[in-house]
N, C-alpha and C positions, 0 to 999 in steps of 0.2 A: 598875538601878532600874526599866528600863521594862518586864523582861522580872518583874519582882514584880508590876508596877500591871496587865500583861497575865492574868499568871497569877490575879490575884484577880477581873479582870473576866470572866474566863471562869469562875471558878466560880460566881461571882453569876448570870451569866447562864443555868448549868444549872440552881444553885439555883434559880431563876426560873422555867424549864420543868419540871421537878420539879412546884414548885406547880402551878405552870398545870394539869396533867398530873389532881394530884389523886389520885383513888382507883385512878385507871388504874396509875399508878408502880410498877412491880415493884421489889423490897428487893434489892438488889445483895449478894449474898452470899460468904464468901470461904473456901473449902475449903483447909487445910492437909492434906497428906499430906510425910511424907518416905521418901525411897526405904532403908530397911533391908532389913535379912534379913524380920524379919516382913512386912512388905509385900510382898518376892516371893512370899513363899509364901502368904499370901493371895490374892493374885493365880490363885497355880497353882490353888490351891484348887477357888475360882469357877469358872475354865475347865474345873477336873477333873469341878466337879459338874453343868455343861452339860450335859460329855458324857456324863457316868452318868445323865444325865436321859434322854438320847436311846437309850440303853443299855438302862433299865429299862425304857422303853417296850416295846420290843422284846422284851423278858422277861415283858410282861402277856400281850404279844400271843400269843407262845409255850403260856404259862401255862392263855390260856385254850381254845386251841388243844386243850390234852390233855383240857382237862375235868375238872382237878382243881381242886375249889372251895378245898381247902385252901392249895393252894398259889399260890392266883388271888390268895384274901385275905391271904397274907403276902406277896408279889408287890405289889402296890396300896399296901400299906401302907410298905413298904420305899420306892418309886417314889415315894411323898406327904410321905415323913420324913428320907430319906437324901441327897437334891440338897439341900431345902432349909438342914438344920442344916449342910451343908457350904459354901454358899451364903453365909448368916448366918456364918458363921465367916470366913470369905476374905474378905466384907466390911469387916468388923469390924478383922480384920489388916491389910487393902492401906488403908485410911482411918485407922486408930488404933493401928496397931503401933509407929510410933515413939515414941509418948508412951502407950502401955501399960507396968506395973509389966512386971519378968520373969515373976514367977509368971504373972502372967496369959496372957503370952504362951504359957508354956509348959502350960497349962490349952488354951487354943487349939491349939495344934500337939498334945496328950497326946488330946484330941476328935477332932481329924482324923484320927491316924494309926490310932485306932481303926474309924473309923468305912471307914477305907481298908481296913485289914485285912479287916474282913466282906464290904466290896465285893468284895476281893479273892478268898476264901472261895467268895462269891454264883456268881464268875465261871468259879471252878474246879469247881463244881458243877453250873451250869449248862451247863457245856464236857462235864466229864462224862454228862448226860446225853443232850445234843445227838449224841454220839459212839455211841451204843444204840441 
């Protein structure tokens, strides 16, 4: 009983700083994630798209290097569109893939593995030319 009458007097009394506290009180918030398969591969996702962030840089830089405008502006635009939606995607999955429908998941993984591919594509072309 005394470790109840403690337990309630401690809450009253945060309650009570709480108040005090006022507008200052930050909202205590409570993040669920659970560990599946989608959420690893969200996870890999993100970190994939880091790196192709830091990747693509490196491919403006190239790009602009030659002095092809055309391929500066498909270069920039790739590097502004291809981390992020991979990004948003890996997020979306490692926070809400365990309580995503299947379709959806598999909408999420069917996006990435495309968008892998082109990277992929991006890479072997760019290798290609680097090698001339």
């Amino acid at each position: 009983m005394l470790n109840l009458e403690a337990s309630l007097t401690n809450i009253l009394e945060l309650s009570q700083m709480m108040n005090a506290l006022g507008d200052f009180a930050l909202p205590i918030a409570q993040i669920n994630f659970g560990t599946t398969l989608a959420s690893y591969i969200g996870l890999l996702q993100a970190l994939g798209a880091l790196g192709y962030f830091v990747l693509s840089i490196a491919q403006v830089i190239t790009a602009f290097r030659s002095k092809g405008v055309g391929d500066l502006v498909v270069r920039i635009l790739q590097l502004l569109l291809a981390p992020y939606i991979l990004l948003i995607s890996g997020g979306i999955l490692f926070y809400n893939g365990w309580r995503l429908d299947p379709n959806l998941q598999f909408q999420q993984l069917s996006t990435s593995v495309l968008i892998g591919y082109l990277i992929f594509l991006d890479l072997k072309k760019s290798n290609r030319t680097t090698k001339q």
